[in-house]
RODO-2510 file (C-alpha; in nm, 4 decimals, decimal comma):
residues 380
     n   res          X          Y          Z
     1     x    12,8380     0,1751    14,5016
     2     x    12,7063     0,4287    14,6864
     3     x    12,6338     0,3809    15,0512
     4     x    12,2877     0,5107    15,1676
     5     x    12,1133     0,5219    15,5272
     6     x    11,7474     0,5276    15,5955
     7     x    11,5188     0,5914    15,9605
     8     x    11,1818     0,6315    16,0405
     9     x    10,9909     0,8289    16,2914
    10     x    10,6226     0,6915    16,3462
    11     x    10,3914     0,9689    16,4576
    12     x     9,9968     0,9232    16,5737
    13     x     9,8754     1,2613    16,4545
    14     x     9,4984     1,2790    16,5261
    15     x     9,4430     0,9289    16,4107
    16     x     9,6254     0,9514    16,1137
    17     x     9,9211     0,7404    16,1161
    18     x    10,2453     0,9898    15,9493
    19     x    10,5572     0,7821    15,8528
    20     x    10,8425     1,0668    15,9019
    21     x    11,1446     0,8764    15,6446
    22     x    11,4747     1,0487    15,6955
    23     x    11,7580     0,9774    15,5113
    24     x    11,9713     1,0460    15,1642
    25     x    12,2937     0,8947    14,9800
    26     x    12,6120     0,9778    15,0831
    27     x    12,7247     1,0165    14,7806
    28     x    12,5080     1,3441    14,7182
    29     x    12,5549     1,6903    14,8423
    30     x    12,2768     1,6936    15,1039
    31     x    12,3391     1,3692    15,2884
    32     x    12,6963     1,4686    15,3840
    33     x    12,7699     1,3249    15,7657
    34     x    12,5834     1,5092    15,9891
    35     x    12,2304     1,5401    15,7603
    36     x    12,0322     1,3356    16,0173
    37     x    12,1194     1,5572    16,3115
    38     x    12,0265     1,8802    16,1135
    39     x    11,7325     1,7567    16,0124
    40     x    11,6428     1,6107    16,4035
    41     x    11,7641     1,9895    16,5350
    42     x    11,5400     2,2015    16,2737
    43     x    11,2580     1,9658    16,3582
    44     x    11,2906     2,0089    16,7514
    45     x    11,3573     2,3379    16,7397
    46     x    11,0019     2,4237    16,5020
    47     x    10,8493     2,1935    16,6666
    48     x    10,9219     2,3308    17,0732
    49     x    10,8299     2,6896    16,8644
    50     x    10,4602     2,6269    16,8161
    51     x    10,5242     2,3764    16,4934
    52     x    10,2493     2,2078    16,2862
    53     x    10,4277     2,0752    16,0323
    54     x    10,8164     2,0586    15,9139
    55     x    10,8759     1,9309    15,5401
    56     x    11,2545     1,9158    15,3965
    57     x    11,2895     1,8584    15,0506
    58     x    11,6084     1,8343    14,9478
    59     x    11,7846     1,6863    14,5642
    60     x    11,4577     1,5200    14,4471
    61     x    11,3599     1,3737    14,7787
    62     x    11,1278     1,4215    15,0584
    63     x    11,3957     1,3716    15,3511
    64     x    11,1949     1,4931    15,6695
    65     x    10,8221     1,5435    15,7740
    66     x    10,7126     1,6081    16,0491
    67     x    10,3620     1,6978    16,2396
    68     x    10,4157     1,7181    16,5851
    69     x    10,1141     1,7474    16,8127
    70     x     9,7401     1,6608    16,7434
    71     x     9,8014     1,8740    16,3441
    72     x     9,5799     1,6649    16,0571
    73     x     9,8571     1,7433    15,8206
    74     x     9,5472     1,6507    15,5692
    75     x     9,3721     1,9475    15,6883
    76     x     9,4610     2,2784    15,4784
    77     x     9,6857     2,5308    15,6965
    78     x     9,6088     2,8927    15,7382
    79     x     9,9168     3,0383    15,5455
    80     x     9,8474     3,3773    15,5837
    81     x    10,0895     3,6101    15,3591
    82     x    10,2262     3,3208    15,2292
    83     x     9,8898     3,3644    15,0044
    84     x    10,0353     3,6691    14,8341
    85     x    10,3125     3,4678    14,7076
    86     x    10,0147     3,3042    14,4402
    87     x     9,9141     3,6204    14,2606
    88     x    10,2811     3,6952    14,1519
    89     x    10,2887     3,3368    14,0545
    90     x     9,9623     3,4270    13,7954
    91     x    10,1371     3,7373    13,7113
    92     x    10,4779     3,5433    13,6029
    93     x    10,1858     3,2815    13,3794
    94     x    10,0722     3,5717    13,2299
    95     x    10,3881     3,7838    13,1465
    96     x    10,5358     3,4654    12,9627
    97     x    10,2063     3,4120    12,7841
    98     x    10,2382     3,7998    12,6599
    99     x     9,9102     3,8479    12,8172
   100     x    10,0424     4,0702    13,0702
   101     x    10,3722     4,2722    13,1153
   102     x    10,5231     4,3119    13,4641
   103     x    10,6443     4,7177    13,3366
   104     x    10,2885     4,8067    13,2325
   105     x    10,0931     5,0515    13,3460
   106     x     9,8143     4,8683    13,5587
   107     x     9,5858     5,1342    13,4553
   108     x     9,5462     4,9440    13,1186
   109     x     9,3156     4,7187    13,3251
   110     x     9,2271     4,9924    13,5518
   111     x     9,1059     5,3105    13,3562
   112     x     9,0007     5,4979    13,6860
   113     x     9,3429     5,5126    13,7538
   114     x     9,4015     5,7476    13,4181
   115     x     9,2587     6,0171    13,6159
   116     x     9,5347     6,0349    13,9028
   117     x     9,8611     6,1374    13,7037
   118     x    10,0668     5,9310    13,9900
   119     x     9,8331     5,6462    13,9494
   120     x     9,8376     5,6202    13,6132
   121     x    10,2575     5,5625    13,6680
   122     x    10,1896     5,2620    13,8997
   123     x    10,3310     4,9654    13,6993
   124     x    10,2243     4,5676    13,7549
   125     x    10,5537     4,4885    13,8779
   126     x    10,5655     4,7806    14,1591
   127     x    10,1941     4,6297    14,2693
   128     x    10,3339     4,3084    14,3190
   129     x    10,6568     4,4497    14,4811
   130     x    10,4847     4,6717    14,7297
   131     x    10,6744     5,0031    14,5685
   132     x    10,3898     5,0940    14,3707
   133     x    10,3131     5,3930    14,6425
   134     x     9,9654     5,2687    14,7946
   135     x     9,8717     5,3374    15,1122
   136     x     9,9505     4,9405    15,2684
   137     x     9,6733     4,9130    15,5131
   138     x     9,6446     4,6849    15,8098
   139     x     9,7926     4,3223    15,7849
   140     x     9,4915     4,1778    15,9640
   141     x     9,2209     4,3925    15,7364
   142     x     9,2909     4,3703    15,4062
   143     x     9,0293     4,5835    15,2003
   144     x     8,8177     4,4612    14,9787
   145     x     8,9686     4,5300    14,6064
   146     x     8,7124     4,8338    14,5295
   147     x     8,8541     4,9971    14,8599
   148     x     9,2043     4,9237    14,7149
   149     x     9,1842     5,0616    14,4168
   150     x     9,0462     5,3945    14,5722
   151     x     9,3471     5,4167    14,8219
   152     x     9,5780     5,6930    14,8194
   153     x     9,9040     5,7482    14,8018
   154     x    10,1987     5,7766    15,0356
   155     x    10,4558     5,8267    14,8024
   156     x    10,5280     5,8354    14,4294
   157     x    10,5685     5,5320    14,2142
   158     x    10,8921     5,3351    14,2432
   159     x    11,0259     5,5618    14,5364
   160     x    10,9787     5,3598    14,8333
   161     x    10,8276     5,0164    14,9785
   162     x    10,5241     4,9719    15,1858
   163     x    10,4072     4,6612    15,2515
   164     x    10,0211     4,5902    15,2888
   165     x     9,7411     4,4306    15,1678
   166     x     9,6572     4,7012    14,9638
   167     x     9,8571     4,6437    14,6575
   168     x     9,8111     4,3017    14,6705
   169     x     9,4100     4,3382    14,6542
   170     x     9,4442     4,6327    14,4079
   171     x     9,6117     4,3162    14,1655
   172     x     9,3303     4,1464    14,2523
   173     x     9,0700     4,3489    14,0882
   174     x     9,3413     4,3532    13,7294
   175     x     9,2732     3,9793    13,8030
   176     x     8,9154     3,9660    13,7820
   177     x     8,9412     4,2428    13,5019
   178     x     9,2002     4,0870    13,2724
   179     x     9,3322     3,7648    13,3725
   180     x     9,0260     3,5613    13,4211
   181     x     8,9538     3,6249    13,8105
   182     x     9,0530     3,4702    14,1053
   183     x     8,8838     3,1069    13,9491
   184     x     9,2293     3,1643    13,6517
   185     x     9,4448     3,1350    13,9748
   186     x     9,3156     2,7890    14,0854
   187     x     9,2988     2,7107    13,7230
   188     x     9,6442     2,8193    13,6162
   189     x     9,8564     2,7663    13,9058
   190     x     9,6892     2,5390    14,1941
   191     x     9,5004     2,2409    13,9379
   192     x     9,8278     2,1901    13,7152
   193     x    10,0397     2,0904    14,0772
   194     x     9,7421     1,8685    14,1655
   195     x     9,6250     2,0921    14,3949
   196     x     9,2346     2,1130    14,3710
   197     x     9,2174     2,4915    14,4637
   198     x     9,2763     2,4526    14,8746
   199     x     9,0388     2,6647    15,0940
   200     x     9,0615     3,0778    15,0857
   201     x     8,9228     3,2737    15,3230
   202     x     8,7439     3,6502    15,1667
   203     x     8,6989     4,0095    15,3175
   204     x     8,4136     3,9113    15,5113
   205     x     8,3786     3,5752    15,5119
   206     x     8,4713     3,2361    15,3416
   207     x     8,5531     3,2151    14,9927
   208     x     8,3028     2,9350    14,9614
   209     x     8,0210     3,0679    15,1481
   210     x     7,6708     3,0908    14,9620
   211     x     7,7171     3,5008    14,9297
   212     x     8,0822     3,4584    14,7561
   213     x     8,0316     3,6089    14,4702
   214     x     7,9743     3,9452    14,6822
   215     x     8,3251     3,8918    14,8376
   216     x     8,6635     3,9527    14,8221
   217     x     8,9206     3,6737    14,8192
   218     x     9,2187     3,7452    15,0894
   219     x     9,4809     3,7183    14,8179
   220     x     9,6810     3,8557    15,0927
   221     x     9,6534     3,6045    15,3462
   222     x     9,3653     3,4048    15,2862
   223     x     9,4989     3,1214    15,1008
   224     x     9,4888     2,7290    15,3283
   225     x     9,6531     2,4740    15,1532
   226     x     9,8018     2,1226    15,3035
   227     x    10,1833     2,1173    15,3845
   228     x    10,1943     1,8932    15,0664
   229     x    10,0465     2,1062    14,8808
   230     x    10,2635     2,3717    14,9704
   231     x    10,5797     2,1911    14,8868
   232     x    10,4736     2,1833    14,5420
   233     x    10,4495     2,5340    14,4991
   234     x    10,8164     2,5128    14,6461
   235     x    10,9323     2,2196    14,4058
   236     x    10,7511     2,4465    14,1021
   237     x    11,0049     2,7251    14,2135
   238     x    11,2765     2,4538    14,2416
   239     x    11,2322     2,3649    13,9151
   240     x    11,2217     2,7349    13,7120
   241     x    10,8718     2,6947    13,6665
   242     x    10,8498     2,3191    13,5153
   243     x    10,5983     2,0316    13,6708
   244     x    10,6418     1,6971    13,5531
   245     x    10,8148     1,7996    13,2516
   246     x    10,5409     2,0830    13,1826
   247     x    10,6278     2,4632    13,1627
   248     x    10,3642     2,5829    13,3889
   249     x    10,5585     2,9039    13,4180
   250     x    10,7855     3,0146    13,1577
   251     x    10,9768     3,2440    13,3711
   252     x    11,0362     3,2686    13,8004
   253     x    11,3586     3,4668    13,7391
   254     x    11,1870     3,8049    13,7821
   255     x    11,0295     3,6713    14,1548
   256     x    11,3688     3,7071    14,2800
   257     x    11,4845     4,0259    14,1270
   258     x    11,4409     4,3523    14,4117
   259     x    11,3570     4,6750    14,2726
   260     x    11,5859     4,9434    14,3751
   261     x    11,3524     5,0918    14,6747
   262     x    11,3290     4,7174    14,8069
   263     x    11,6472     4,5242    14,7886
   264     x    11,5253     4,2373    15,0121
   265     x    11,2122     4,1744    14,8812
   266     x    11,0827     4,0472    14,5055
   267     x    10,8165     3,9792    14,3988
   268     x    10,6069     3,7932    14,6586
   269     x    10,8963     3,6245    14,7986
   270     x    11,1696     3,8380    15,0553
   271     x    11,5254     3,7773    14,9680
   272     x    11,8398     3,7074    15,1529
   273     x    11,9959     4,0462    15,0421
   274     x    12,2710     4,1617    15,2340
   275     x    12,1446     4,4665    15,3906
   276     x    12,3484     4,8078    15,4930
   277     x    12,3801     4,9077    15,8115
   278     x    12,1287     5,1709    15,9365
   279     x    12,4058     5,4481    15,9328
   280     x    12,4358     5,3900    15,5878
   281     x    12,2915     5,5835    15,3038
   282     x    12,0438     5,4486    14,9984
   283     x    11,7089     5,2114    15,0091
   284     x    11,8656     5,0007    15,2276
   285     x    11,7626     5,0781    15,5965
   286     x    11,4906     5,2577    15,4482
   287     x    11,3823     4,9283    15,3545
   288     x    11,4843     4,7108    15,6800
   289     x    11,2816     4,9706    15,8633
   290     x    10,9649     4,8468    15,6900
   291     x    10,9494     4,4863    15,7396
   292     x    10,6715     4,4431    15,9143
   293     x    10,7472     4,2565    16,2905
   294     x    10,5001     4,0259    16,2715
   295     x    10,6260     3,8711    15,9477
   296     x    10,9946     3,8458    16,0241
   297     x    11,2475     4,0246    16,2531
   298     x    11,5481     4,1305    16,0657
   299     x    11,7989     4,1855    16,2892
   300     x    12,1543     4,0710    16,4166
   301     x    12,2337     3,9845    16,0429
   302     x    12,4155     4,1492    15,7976
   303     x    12,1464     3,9304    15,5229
   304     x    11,7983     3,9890    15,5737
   305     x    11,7017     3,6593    15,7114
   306     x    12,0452     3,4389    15,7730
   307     x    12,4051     3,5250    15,6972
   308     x    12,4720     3,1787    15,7348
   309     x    12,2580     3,0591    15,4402
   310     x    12,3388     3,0985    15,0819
   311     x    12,2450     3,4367    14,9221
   312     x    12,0005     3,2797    14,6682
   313     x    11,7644     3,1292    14,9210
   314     x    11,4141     3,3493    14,9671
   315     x    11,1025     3,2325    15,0694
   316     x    10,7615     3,3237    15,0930
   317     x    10,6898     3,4453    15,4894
   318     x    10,4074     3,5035    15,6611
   319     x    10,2256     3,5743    16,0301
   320     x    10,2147     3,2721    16,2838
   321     x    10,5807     3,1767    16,1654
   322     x    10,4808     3,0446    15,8254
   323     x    10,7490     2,9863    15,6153
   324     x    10,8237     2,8327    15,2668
   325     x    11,2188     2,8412    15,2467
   326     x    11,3444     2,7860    14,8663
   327     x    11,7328     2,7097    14,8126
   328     x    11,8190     2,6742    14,4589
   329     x    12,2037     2,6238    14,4928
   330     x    12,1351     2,3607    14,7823
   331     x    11,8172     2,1945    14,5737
   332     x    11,6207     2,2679    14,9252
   333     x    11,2241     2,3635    14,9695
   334     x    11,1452     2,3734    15,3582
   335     x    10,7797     2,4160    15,4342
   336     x    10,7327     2,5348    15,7925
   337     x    10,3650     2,5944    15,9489
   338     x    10,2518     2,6767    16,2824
   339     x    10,1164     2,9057    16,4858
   340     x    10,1710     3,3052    16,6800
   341     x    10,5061     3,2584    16,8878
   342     x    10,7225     3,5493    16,9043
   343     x    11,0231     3,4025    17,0060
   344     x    11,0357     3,1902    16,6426
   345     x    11,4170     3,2756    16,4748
   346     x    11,4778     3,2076    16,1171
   347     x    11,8544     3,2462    16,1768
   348     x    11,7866     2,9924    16,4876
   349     x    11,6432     2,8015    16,2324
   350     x    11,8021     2,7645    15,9676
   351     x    12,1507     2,7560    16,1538
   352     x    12,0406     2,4057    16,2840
   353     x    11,9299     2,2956    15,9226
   354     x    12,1792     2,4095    15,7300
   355     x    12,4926     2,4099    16,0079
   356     x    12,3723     2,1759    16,2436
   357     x    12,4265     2,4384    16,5367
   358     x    12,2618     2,6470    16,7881
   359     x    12,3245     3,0234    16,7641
   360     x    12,3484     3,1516    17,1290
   361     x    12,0912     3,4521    17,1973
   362     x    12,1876     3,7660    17,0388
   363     x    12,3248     4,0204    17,3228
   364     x    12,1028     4,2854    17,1956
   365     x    11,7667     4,1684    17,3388
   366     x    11,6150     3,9865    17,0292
   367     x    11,5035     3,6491    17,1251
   368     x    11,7268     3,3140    16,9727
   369     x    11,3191     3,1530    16,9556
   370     x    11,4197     2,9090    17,2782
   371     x    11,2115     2,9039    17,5608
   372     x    11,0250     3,1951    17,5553
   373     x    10,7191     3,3530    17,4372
   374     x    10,3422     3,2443    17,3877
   375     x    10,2175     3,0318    17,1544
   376     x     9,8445     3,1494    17,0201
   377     x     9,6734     3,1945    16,6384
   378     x     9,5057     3,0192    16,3778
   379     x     9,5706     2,6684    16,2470
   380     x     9,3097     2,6101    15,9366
***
């Protein structure tokens, strides 16, 4: 028989009353000894780092969450570039319906594109991958997707990554013009997991506002969904695509799969590549150097976000710390939400999840995420 252990942590979280169950069979990989104080470490440790909410999903069950604080976790959460994450997702859909193919030309759906001999090279896949060459524009303006279809180029197809809203918004207007608009993405994706279509914000103003159909959805960053809700895009990862014993997507392999100008990044999701030192020749640092600092700080690793984790775990990363952590060899989704604090590790992170430790602060001046830093930005 196999022996199993079970806690709760009662939390009053503006009125709501959140049950936090922690637990798991020890007869299971997760719930090895030690699984409670991993799970107690990660959730101090995000929630001491500006934390809203902590969900651990690990082997089919929902093993830790957490809302520290006054967070409604029934309130949709600002997840920032998280959002871009949902347009591969309706890319993948569409690739294994053979209405779209992820080496096509996107200026099948965009003929304007036909007239700019580098443009016209620009496949779906290299949109969604940030290689396709686009100028990437600022993280906190995305443009609307007119003004990203017009924007030049900073390099040639395929020969380097720069990562931006641009690209992102560019596959936004092939959405409206061949894959049934931003409505097929709530349609396809969200309403299949349950998920009644969240709350998006647009260039301009809110998605839902009475002049919508003049704006632009942030498919960047504009997407607020519940940490629930969340977790089920995780779980839909988890599971290769499958939702209750539905094929919602027939293929995630090719999120996971770098080009060769962006080894630690797919598409939508960044990867846990092991990444050359800068001395080195190749993509590689030419890569590291263009991670953006106010998604993730890659350094102190030989991996690009924890050599302590296994090399298939990605996840979907955004500004403010958000975080959707997928580990398909552990059977792991961690959703992590919360707000601007620039000491936030995801090596200090993780190494209390997965290794139940606390990494001392790296000698070279980049912070552990203890003790330091302000906390500031967005909740929903």
């Amino acid at each position: 028989m196999r022996a199993a252990h079970r806690y709760a942590h009662v939390l009053l979280t503006g009125g709501l009353l959140a049950v936090v169950l922690v637990g798991g069979c020890a007869g299971s990989r997760q719930a090895a000894p030690g699984l409670d104080t991993r799970l107690d470490l990660a959730r101090t440790y995000s929630a001491q780092i500006s934390g809203d909410a902590l969900l651990v999903w690990i082997d089919g069950d929902l093993v830790l969450e957490d809302y520290p604080g006054d967070y409604d976790p029934t309130q949709p959460h600002v997840l920032t570039e998280i959002s871009a994450l949902l347009p591969s997702l309706v890319a993948l859909k569409a690739a294994g319906e053979g209405r779209l193919a992820l080496d096509a030309p996107v200026a099948n759906a965009l003929p304007e594109w036909t007239r700019d001999s580098l443009k016209a090279q620009i496949t779906v896949g290299q949109l969604l991958g940030y290689t396709g060459g686009l100028r990437p524009g600022n993280l906190e303006t995305p443009p609307t997707y007119e003004e990203a279809i017009e924007a030049p180029l900073v390099h040639e197809p395929g020969a380097g990554f720069r990562y931006g809203p641009t690209s992102i918004h560019a596959f936004g207007a092939l959405m409206e013009r061949a894959l049934g608009s931003f409505g097929g993405l709530k349609e396809q994706i969200l309403r299949p997991l349950g998920i009644p279509g969240g709350r998006w914000s647009a260039v301009g103003g809110p998605v839902d506002a009475p002049s919508a159909r003049r704006l632009t959805p942030r498919l960047f960053d504009g997407a607020r969904l519940t940490p629930r809700e969340l977790l089920r895009v995780g779980r839909l990862l988890l599971q290769k695509g499958r939702w209750k014993g539905e094929q919602i997507i027939e293929d995630v392999g090719p999120l996971t799969h770098p080009a060769p100008a962006s080894p630690g990044f797919g598409l939508g999701v960044w990867l846990n590549a092991e990444m050359p030192s800068a001395e080195s020749s190749g993509p590689g640092p030419a890569f590291r150097r263009q991670v953006p600092e106010r998604i993730m700080i890659p350094r102190g690793q030989q991996r690009l976000i924890y050599d302590g984790a296994p090399p298939d775990l990605y996840m979907a990363a955004g500004r403010f710390n958000q975080r959707l952590y997928v580990i398909p060899s552990r059977e792991m989704v961690v959703v992590r939400l919360g707000r601007a604090n620039r000491t936030w590790s995801d090596p200090a992170f993780l190494a209390r999840l997965l290794d139940g430790r606390r990494p001392q602060v790296p000698a070279t001046g980049e912070t552990s995420g203890e003790g330091r830093g302000r906390a500031g930005g967005p909740r929903k």
